[in-house]
C-alpha positions as a printed NumPy array, in Angstrom:
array([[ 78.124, 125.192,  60.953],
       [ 81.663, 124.115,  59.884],
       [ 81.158, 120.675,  61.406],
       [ 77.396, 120.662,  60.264],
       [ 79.004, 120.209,  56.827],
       [ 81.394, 118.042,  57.218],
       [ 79.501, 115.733,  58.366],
       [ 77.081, 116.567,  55.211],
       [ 80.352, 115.136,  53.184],
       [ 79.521, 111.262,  54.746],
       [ 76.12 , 110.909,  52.053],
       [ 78.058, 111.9  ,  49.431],
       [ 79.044, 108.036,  48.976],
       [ 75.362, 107.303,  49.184],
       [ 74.167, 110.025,  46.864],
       [ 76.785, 108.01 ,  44.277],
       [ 74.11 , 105.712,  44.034],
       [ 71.415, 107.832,  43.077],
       [ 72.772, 109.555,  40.425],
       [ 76.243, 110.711,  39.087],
       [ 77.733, 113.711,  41.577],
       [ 79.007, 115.22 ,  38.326],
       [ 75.434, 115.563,  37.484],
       [ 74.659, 118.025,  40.298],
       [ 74.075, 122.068,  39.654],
       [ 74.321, 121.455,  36.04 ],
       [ 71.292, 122.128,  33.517],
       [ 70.811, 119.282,  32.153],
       [ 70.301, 117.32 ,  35.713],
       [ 68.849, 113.593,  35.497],
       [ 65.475, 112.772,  34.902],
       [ 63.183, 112.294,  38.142],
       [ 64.66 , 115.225,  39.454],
       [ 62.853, 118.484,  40.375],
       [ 65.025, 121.874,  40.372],
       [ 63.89 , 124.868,  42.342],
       [ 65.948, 127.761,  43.663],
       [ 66.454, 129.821,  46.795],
       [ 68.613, 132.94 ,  48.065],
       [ 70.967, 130.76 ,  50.262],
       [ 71.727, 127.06 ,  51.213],
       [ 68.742, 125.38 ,  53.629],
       [ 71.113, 125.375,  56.256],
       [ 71.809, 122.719,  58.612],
       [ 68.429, 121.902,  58.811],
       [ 68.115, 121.706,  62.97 ],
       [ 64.31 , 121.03 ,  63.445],
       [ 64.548, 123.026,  67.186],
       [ 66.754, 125.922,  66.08 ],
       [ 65.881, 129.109,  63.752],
       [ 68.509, 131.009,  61.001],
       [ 70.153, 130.014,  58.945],
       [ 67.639, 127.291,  59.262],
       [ 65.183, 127.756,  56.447],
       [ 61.578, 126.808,  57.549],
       [ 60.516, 125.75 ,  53.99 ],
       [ 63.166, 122.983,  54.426],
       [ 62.578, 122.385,  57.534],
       [ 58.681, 120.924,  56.796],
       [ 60.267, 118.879,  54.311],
       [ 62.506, 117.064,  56.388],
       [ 60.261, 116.848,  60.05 ],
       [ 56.85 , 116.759,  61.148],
       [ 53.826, 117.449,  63.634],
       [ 51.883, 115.674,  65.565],
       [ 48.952, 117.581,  64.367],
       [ 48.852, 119.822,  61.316],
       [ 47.649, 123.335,  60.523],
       [ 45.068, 122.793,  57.862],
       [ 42.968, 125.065,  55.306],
       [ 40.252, 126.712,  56.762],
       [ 42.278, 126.631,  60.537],
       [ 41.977, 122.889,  61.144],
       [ 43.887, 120.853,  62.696],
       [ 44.203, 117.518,  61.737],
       [ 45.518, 114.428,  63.198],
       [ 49.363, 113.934,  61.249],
       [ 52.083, 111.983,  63.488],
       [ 49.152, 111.555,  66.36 ],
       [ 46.836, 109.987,  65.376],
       [ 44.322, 111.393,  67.738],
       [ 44.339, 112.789,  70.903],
       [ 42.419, 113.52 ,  73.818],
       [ 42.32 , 116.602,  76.21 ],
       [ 40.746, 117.128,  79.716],
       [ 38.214, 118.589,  81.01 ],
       [ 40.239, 121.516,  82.417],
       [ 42.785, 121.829,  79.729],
       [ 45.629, 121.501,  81.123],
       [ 46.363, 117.831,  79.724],
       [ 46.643, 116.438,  76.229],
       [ 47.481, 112.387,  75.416],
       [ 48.146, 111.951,  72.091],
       [ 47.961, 108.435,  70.494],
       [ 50.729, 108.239,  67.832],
       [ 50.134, 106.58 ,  64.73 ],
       [ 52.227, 103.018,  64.465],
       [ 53.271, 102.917,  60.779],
       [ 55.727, 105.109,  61.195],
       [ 59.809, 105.524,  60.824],
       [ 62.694, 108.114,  60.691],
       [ 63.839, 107.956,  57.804],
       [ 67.12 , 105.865,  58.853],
       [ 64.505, 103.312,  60.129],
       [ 64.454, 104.159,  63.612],
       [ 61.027, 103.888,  64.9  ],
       [ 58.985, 106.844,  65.574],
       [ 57.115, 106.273,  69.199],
       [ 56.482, 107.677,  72.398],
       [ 60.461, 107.961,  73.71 ],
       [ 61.463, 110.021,  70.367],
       [ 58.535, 112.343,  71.382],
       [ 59.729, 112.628,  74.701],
       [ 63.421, 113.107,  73.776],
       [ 62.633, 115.789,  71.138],
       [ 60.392, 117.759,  73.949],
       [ 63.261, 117.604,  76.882],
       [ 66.222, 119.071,  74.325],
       [ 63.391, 121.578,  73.194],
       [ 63.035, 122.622,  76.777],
       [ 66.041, 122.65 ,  78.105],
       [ 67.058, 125.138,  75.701],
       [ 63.787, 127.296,  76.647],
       [ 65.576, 130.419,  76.568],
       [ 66.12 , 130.098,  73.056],
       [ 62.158, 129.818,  72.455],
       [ 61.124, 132.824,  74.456],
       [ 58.975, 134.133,  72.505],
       [ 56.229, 131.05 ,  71.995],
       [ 54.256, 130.566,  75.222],
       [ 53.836, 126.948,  74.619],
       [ 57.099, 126.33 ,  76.119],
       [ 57.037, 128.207,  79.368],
       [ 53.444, 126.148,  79.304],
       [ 54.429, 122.771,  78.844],
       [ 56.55 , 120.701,  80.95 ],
       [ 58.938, 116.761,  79.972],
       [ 56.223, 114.86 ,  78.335],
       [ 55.195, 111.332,  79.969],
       [ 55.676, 108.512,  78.682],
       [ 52.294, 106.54 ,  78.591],
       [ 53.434, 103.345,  76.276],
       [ 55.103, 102.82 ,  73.526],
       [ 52.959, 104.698,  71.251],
       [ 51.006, 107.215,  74.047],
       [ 52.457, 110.324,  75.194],
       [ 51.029, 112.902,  77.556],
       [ 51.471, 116.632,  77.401],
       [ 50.828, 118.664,  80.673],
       [ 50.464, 122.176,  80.606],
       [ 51.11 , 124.622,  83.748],
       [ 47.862, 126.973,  82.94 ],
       [ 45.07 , 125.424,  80.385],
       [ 46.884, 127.281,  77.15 ],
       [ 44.527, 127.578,  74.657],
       [ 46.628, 127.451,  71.396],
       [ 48.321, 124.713,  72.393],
       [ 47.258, 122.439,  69.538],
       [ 48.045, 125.166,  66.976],
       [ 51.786, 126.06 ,  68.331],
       [ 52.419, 122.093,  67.87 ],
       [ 51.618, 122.49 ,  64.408],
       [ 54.28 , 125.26 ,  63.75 ],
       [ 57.407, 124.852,  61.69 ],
       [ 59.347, 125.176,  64.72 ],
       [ 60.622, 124.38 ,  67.42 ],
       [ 58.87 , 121.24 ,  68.568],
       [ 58.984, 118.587,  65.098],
       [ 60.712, 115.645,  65.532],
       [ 64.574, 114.27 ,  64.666],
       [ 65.324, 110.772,  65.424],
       [ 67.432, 109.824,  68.319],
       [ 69.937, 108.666,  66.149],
       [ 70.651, 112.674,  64.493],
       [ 71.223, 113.764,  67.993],
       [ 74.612, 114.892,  68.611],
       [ 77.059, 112.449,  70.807],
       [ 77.317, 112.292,  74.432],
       [ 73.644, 113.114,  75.255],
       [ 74.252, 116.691,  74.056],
       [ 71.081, 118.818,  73.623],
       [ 70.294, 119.656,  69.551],
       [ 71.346, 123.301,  70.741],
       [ 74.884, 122.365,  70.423],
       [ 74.062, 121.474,  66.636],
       [ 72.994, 117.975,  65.11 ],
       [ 74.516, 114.444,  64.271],
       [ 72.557, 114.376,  61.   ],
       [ 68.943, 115.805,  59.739],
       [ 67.185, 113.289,  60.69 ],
       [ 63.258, 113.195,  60.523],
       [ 59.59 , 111.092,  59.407],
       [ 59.196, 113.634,  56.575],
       [ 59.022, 112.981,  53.14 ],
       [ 62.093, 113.721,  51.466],
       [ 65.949, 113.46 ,  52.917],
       [ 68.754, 116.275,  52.89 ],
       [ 71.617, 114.24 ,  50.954],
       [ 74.176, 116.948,  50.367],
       [ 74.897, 120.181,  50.266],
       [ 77.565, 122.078,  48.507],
       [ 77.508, 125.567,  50.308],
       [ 76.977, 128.62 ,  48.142],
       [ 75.742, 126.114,  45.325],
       [ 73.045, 123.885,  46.293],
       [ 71.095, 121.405,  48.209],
       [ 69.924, 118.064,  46.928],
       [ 66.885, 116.202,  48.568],
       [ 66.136, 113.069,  47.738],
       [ 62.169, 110.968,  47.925],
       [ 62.697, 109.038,  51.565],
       [ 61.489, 105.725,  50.96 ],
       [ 60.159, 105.   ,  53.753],
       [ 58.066, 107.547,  54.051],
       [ 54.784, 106.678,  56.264],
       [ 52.211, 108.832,  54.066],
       [ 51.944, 109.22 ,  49.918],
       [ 55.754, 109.63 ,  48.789],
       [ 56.797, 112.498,  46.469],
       [ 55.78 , 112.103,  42.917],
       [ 59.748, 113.376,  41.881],
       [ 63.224, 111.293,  43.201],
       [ 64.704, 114.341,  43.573],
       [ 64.995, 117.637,  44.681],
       [ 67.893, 119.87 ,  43.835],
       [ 67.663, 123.566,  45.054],
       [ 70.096, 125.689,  43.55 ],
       [ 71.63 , 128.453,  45.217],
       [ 70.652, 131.946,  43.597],
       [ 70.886, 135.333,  45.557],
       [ 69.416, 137.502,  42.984],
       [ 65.792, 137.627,  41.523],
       [ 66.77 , 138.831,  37.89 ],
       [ 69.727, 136.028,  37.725],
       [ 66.951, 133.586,  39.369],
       [ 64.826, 134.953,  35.979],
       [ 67.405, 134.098,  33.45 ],
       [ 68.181, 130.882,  34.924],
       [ 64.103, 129.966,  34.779],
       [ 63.858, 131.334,  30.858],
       [ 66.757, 129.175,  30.389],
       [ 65.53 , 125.82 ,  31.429],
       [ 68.582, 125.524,  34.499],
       [ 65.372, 125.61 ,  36.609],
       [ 62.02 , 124.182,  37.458],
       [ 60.407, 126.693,  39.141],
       [ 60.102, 129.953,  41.014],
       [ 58.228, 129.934,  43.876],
       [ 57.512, 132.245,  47.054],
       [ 57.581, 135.971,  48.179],
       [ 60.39 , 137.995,  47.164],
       [ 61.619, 135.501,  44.574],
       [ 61.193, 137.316,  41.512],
       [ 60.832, 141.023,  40.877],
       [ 57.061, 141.513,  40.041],
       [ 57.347, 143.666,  37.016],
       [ 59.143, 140.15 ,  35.981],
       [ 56.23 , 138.192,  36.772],
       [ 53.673, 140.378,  35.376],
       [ 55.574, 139.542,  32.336],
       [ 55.221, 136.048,  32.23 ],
       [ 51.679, 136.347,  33.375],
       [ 51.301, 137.453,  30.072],
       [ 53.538, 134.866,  27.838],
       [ 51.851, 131.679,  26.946],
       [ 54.852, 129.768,  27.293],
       [ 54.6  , 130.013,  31.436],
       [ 52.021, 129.042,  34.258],
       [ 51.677, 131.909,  36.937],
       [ 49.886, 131.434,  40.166],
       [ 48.744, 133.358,  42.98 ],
       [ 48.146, 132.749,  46.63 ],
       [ 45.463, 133.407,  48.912],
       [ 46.2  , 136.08 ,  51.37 ],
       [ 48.964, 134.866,  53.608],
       [ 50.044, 137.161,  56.291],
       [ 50.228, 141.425,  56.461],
       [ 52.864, 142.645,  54.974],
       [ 53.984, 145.634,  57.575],
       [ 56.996, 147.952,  58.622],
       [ 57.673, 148.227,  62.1  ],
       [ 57.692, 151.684,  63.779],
       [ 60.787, 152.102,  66.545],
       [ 58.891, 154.107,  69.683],
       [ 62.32 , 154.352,  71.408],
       [ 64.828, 155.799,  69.625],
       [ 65.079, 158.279,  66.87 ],
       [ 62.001, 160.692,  65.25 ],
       [ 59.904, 157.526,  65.155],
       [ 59.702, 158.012,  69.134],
       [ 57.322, 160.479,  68.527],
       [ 53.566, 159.73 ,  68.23 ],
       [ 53.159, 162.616,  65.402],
       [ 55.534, 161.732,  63.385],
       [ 54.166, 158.106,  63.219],
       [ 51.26 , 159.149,  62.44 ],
       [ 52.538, 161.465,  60.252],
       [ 54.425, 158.384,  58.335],
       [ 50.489, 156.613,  58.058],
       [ 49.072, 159.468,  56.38 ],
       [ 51.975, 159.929,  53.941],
       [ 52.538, 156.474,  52.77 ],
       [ 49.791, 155.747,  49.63 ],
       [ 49.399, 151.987,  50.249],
       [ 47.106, 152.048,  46.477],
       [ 50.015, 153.351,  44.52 ],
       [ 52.119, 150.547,  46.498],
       [ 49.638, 147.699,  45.898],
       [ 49.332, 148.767,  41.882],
       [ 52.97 , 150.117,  40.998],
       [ 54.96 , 147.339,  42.912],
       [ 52.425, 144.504,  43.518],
       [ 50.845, 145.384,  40.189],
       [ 47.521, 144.299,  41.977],
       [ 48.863, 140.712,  43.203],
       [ 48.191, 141.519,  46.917],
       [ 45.492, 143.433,  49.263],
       [ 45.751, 146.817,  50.993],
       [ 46.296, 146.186,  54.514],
       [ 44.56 , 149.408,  57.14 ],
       [ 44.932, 147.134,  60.129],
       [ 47.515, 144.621,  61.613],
       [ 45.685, 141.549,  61.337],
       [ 42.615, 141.11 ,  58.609],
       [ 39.39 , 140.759,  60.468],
       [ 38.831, 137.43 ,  58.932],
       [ 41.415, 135.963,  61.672],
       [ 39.978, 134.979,  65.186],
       [ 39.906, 138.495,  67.679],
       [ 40.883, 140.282,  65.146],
       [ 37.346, 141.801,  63.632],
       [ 37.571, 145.361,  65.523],
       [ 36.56 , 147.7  ,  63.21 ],
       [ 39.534, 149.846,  63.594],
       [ 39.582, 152.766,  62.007],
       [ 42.302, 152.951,  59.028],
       [ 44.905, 155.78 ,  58.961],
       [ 44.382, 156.94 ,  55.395],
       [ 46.379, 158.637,  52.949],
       [ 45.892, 162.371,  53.069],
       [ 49.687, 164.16 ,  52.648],
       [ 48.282, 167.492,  53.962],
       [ 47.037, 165.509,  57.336],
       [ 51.002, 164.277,  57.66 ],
       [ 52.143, 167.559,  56.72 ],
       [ 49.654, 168.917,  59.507],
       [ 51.531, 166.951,  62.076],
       [ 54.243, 167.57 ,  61.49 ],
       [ 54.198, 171.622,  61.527],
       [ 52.724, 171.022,  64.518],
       [ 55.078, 168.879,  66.153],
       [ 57.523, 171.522,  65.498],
       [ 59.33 , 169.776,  62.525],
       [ 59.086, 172.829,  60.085],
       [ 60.361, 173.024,  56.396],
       [ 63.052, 176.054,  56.229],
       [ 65.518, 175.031,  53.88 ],
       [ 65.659, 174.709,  49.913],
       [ 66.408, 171.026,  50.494],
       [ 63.071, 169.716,  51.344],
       [ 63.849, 168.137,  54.606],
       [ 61.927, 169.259,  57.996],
       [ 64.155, 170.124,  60.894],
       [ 64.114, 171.037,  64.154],
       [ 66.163, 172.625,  66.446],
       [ 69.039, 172.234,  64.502],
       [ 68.304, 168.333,  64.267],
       [ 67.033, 167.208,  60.497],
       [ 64.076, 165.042,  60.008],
       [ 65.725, 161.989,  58.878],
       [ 64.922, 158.162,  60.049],
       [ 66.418, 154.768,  58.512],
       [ 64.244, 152.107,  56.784],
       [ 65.681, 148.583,  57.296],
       [ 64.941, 145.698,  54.541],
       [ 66.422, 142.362,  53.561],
       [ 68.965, 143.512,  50.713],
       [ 67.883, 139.706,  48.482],
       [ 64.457, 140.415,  48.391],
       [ 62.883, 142.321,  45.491],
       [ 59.806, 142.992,  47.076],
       [ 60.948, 144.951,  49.792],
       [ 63.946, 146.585,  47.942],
       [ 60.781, 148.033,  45.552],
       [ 58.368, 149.117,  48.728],
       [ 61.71 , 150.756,  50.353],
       [ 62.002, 152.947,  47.51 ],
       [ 58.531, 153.947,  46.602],
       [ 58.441, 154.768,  50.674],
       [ 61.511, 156.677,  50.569],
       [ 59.589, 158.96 ,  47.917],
       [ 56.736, 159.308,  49.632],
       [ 57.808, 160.231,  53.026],
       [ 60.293, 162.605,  51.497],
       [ 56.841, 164.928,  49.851],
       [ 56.278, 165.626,  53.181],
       [ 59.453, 166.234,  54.443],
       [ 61.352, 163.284,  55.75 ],
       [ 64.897, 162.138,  54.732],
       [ 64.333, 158.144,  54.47 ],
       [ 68.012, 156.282,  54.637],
       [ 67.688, 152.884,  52.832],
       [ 69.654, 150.397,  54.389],
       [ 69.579, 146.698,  52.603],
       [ 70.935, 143.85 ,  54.726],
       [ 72.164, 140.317,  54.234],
       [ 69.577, 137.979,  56.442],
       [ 71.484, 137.962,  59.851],
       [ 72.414, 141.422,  60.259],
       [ 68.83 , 141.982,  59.604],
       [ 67.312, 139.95 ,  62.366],
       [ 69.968, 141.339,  64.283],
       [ 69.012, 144.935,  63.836],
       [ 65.274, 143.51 ,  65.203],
       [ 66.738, 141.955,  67.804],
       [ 68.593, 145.072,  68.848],
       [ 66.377, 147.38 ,  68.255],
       [ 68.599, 149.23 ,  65.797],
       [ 65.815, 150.707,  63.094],
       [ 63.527, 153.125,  63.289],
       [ 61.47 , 151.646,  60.434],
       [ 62.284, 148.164,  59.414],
       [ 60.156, 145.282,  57.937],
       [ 58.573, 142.959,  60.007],
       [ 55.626, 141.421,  58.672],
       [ 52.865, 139.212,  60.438],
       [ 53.559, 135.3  ,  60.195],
       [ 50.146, 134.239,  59.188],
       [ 48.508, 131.025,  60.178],
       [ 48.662, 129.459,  62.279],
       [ 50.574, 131.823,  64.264],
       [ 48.51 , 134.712,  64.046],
       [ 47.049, 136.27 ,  66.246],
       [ 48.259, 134.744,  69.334],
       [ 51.675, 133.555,  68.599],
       [ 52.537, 136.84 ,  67.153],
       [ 51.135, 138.794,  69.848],
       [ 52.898, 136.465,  72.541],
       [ 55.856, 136.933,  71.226],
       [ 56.324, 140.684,  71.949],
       [ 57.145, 140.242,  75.285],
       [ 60.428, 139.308,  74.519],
       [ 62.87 , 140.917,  72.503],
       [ 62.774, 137.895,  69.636],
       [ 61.738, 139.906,  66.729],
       [ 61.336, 143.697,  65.808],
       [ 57.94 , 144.073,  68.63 ],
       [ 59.538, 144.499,  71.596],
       [ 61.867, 147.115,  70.6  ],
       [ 59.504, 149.239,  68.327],
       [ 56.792, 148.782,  71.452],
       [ 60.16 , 149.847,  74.107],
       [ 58.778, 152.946,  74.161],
       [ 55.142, 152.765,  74.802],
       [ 53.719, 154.495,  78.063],
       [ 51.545, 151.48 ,  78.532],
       [ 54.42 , 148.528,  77.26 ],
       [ 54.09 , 146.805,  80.82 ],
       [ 50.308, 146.631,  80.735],
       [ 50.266, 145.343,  76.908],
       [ 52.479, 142.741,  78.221],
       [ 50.481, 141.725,  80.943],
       [ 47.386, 141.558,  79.181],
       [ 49.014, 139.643,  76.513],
       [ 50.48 , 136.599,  79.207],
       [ 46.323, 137.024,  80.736],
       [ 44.602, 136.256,  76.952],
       [ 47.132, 133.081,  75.91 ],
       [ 45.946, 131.22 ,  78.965],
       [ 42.172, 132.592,  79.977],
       [ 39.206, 129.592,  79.495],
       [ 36.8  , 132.703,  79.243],
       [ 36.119, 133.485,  75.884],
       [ 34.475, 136.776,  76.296],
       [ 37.442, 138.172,  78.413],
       [ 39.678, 136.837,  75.619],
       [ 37.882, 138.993,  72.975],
       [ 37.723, 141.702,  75.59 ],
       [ 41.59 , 141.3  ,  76.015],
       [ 42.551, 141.327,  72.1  ],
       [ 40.902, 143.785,  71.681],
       [ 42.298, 145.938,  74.487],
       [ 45.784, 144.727,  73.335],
       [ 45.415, 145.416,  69.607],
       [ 43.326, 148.797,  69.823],
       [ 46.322, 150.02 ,  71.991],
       [ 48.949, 149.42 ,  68.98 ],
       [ 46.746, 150.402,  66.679],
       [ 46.267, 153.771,  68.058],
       [ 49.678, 154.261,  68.757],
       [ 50.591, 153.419,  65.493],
       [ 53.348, 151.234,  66.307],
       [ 52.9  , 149.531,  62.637],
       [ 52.605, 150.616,  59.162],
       [ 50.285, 147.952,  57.628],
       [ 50.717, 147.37 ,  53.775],
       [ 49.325, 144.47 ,  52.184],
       [ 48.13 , 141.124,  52.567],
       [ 51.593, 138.932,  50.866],
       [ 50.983, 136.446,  48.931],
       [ 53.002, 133.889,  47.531],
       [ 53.89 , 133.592,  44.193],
       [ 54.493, 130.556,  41.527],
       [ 55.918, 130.76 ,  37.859],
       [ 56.976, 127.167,  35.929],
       [ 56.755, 125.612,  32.59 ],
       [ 53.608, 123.673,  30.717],
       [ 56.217, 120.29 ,  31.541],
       [ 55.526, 121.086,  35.494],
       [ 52.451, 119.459,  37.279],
       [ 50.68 , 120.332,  40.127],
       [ 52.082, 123.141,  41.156],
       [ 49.82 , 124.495,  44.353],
       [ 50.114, 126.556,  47.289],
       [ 50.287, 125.165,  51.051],
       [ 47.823, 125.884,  53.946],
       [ 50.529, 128.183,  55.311],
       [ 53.515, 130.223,  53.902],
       [ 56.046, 128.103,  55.255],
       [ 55.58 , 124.988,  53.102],
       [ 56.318, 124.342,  49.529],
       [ 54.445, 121.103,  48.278],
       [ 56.686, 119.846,  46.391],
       [ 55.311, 116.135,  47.271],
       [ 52.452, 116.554,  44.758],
       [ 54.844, 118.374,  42.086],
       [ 56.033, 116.084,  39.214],
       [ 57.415, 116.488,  35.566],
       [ 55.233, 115.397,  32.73 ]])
């Protein structure tokens, strides 16, 4: 990281030219400029690495050969077209000609094939996306052909090359020295997209800047300057005073805040569609959560209407299942877990964890009902659901420890497995369902842990490697659904909502509008009047 920003320190000469450095993180920041904010810096912006990477930036800087469109599409973006055969185990993709990094190197077949070899020889890293045990070193056709070849005829194949990450493209020249792979960090941030990291002060900001050579329609605004902001009410006052463009995302503003400018003229609001499922993860390993009452218990005691009106004030969905049926395999007619308090309270007396004291709190043998709920500590959102959780949970009995984390140690508990409730929500499209799913094999996220403890772990596991490459599509709706009425049962998830993302800005801010996914920000179309 330390070297990621020193080398950040060379465009500063460059950025001189743009406009004056003294300019930068101040509110009154030169016209053509667009100012947004976020919790932390973007990072150093490695297109085949995760956090502190920041996927938002990320889309801004690299690209796809095919994109995830509304509706589930996928369009042709840095290929042009492709083709596929007849058994599915090879794609050629015909790369569109027009197009350069954004240091003018050109974009053909050997940058595809360099990008795919670091991405795979760092394939432990990316354990948890199928596609790359599937593929293998792409081939070379011409100079603007490449061919994919799969090991088993994967069926998502297009859809994981239009993720975020890891498999977008840096130019040759952003590589680190000495044929290094990008796992030992970058040269620069390199990529086709359509606007250019040009410095980054760390703890203050990150200023992007229009690339010019961009292959497709070129951002309406010169520049982009993300301040850094940790905290959703500060974020506020720096909106109401003008320092800012723009808030924009989940968990960027506290939502009593924007159901108050929903309601003054002087501001825009907007709402997503339904995004991914907002959800808390369930530890069956470790701790009172091991227990299939007591999960249960946790369904029925958590009222998921009080949630959606008191702390989304009716800007998202209730959520009864993992996945919304409207996603493919995912229509199953599962039966919801309900609210009903005397049903949790039910299970619990008869799991043995019995109310005796003056406190409140079940216990049992000696040992007190009490589990830990996990959040990120920056996000409003979740701080808000923690607590009205906590509340809940403790009518029927159970202590609830709130434990608010900075982003790492957070994704570090998942890793580890050390929750027994923590957030963990769904990653939408185009991930969802089969990326998600595939990725519980391994312990990437907070799946494999909470699952660790499941009687049937192996066999969801082996299922889940059978669906991701099966060219029957029967047996693959037979499969999901064995797979997802198994964690459904065993309640390995507290469903809560359907996010959304949010949007607040000014009558001077122009189209302002959501992406096909949650991971983009299009700021491209976004301009001042």
């Amino acid at each position: 990281m330390r070297r990621y920003f020193k080398l950040m320190s060379a465009f500063i000469l460059a950025l001189a030219l743009i406009c004056p450095l003294s300019d930068l993180g101040q509110a009154g920041t030169p016209s053509g400029t667009l100012v947004y904010s976020h919790t932390s810096n973007v990072g150093p912006l490695n297109p085949h690495l995760y956090s502190p990477n920041q996927m938002f930036a990320q889309t801004m800087v690299y690209e796809p050969l095919v994109r995830y469109a509304e509706g589930g599409r996928i369009i042709p973006w840095l290929a042009e077209k492709w083709d596929k055969s007849a058994d599915g185990r090879e794609y050629t993709f015909f790369l569109r000609k027009d197009v350069v990094f954004s240091d003018g190197t050109p974009f053909d077949a050997e940058a595809v094939k360099k990008n795919v070899e670091t991405v795979l020889s760092n394939a432990k890293k990316h354990s948890w996306l199928e596609m790359i045990a599937q593929i293998q070193p792409a081939q070379v056709v011409d100079a603007h052909t490449v061919k994919l070849v799969l090991k088993d005829p994967y069926y998502p194949l297009l859809q994981d090359l239009a993720l975020v990450r890891p498999l977008r493209f840096l130019s040759p020249t952003g590589f680190p020295e000495g044929g290094k792979s990008t796992a030992e960090g970058l040269k620069a941030p390199i990529g086709t997209g359509p606007w250019v990291l040009r410095e980054t002060k760390l703890g203050e900001y990150d200023l992007f800047v229009r690339n010019e050579k961009y292959w497709g329609a070129k951002p309406a605004m010169e520049r982009l300057l993300i301040k850094v902001i940790p905290d959703p009410n500060s974020r506020a006052v720096a909106f109401e005073t003008g320092e800012i463009d723009l808030i924009y995302g989940d968990g960027q503003i506290n939502l009593d805040t924007f159901g108050r400018y929903s309601k003054d003229k002087r501001y825009q609001t907007k709402i997503s569609p339904p995004l991914s499922t907002r959800c808390v993860a369930m530890n069956t390993k470790k701790g009172a959560t091991k227990e299939l009452p007591v999960r249960k218990a946790i369904l029925h005691a958590v009222d998921k209407d009080s949630i959606i009106k008191g702390v989304f004030l009716g800007t998202e969905l209730r959520a009864d299942t993992l996945f919304p049926p409207t996603l493919p395999y995912c229509d199953l007619g599962l039966n919801p877990d309900g609210f009903d308090p005397a049903k949790a309270a039910k299970l619990l007396d008869e799991a043995g964890w019995k109310k005796t004291g003056t406190s409140g709190v079940r216990s049992r043998d000696g040992q007190t009902l009490t589990v830990d709920l996990c959040f990120l500590g920056k996000n409003a959102v979740h701080k808000s659901i923690a607590e009205v959780i906590q509340a809940q949970l403790m009518k029927v009995g159970m202590d609830v420890q709130l434990i608010g984390e900075e982003d790492d140690s957070f994704y570090k508990r998942q890793h580890m497995g050390e929750f027994d409730l923590i957030f963990n929500d769904t990653w939408g499209p185009p991930y969802d369902p089969h990326s998600f799913v595939g990725s519980w094999r391994v312990p990437s996220h907070a799946d494999f842990q909470a699952q660790s403890g499941l009687p049937n772990k192996a066999k969801i596991d082996e299922r889940i490697s059978q669906v991701l490459v099966s060219v029957d599509e029967k047996a693959r709706q037979d499969m999901y659904r064995e797979i997802l009425t198994s964690i459904h049962d065993q309640a390995v998830y507290l469903p809560l909502s359907y996010t959304t993302g949010l949007a607040v800005h000014g009558p001077n801010l122009e189209n302002v509008g959501f992406g096909a996914t949650e991971y983009e920000i299009p700021f491209e179309a976004m301009k001042k009047k």
